[in-house]
C-alpha positions in Angstrom: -10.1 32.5 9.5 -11.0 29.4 7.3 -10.3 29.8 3.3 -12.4 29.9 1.2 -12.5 27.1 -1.3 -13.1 27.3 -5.4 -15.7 24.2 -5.9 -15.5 21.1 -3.8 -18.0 19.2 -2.9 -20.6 20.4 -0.2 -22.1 19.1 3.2 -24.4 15.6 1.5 -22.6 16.1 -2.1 -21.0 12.9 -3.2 -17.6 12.7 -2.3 -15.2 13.0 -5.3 -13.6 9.7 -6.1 -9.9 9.2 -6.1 -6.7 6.7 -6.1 -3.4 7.7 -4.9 -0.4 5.7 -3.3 -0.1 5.6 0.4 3.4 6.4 1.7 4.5 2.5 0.6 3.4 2.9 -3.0 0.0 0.7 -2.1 -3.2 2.1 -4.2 -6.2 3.5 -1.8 -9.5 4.6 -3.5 -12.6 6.0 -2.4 -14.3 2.8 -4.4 -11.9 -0.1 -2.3 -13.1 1.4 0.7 -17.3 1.4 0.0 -19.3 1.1 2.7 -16.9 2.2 5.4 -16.3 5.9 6.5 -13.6 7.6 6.0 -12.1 10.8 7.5 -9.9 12.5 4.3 -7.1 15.0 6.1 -5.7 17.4 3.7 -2.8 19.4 4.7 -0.2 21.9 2.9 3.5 19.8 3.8 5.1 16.7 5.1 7.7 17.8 7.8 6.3 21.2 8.3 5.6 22.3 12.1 2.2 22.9 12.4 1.8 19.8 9.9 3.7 17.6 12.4 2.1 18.9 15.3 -1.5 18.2 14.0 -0.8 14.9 12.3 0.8 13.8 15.8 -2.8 14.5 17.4 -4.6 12.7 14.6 -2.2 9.4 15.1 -3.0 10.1 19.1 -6.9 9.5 17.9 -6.7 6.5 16.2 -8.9 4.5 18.4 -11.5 7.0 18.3 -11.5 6.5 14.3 -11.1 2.7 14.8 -14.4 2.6 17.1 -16.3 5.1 14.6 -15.6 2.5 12.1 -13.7 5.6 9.8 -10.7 5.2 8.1 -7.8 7.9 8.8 -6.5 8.9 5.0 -4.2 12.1 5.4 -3.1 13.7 1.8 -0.5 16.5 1.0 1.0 17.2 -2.6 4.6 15.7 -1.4 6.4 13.0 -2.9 5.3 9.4 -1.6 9.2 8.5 -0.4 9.0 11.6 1.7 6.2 10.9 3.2 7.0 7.0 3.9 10.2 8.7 5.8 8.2 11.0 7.7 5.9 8.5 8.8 8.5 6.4 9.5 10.4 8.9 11.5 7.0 10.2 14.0 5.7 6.7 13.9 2.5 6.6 12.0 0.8 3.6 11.2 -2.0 5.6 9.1 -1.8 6.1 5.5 -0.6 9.0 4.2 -1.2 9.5 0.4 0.3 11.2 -2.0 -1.0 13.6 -4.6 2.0 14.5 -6.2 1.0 13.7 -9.6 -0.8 14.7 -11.2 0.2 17.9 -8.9 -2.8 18.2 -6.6 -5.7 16.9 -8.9 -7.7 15.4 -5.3 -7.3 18.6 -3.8 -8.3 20.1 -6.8 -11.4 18.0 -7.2 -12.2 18.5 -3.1 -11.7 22.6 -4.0 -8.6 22.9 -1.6 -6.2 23.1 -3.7 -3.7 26.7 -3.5 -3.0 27.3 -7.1 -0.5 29.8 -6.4 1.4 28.2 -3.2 1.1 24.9 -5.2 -0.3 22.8 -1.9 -3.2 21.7 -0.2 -5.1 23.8 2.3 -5.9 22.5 5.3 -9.2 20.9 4.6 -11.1 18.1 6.2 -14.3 15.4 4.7 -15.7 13.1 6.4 -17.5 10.9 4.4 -20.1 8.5 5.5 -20.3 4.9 4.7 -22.7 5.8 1.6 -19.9 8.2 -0.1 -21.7 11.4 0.8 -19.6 14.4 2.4 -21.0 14.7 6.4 -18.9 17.2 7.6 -16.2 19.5 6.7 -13.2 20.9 8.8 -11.5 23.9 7.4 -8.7 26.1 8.7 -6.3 28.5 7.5 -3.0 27.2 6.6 -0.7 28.5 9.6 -3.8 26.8 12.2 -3.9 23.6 13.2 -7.5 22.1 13.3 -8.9 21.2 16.6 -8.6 17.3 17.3 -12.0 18.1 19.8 -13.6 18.9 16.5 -12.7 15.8 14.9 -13.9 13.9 17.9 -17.4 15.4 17.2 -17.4 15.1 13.8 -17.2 10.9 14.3 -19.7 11.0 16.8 -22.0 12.8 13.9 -20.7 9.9 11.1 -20.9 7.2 13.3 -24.4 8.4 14.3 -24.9 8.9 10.8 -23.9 5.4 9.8 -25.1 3.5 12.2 -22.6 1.0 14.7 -19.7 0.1 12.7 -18.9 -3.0 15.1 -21.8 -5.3 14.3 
């Protein structure tokens, strides 16, 4: 079962704005990437199992993101030094960003953050090329979302947007 979220923006609701540093301390924002869609992963920890296990599917669908045109941003509340090593360690070449401080205020702003467990649930926007939320993945934190599901989400966003490749 899915959780529930507390706010967050909604299926065509502008997408929240934000600017964290990528696992290498480099800024990514909503803003620099206008015009281009982008798929924003949220998940509860770096080095975790089912974390690892779904993050390693994601990095096994990059070329389907590269040929929708979206960009691959996956954030968690860790540290940005643990999350360079863990990328480092599996091999990722995505960005992972990190919403350490102020403690989870994108997640907050996307309504996934878990208050109580201090983390992000495992939530997923994809935002279309005009900053507008398309699609939403949820599941509960112990379930790994299906990578079939993202597959058809970037066929909807790339339908959505139009060919990214002209």
């Amino acid at each position: 079962m899915a959780p529930e979220t507390v706010g967050g923006p909604g299926i065509g609701d502008p997408a929240p704005g934000f600017d964290l540093p990528n696992q290498y301390g480099e800024q990514i924002s909503l803003d620099g990437l206008a015009g281009r869609s982008v798929v924003l992963v949220f998940y509860p920890f770096a080095f975790s199992r089912v974390c690892s296990g779904e993050l390693s599917s994601l990095a096994k669908l990059q070329p389907a993101f590269a040929d929708a045109g979206a960009a691959l941003l996956a954030v968690s509340c860790d540290a940005k030094y643990s999350l360079r090593a863990w990328a480092m360690g599996q091999g990722w070449s995505f960005d992972l960003l990190s919403d350490f401080w102020p403690h989870g205020a994108v997640a907050r702003r996307y309504g996934v953050f878990d208050e109580r467990r201090g983390l992000a649930t495992r939530s997923s926007f994809f935002i279309g090329p005009e900053g507008t939320v398309q699609h939403i993945l949820r599941s509960s934190i112990n379930t790994p979302r299906d990578p079939d599901d993202y597959l058809l989400a970037l066929e909807g966003i790339s339908v959505a947007g139009g060919s990214r490749n002209d």
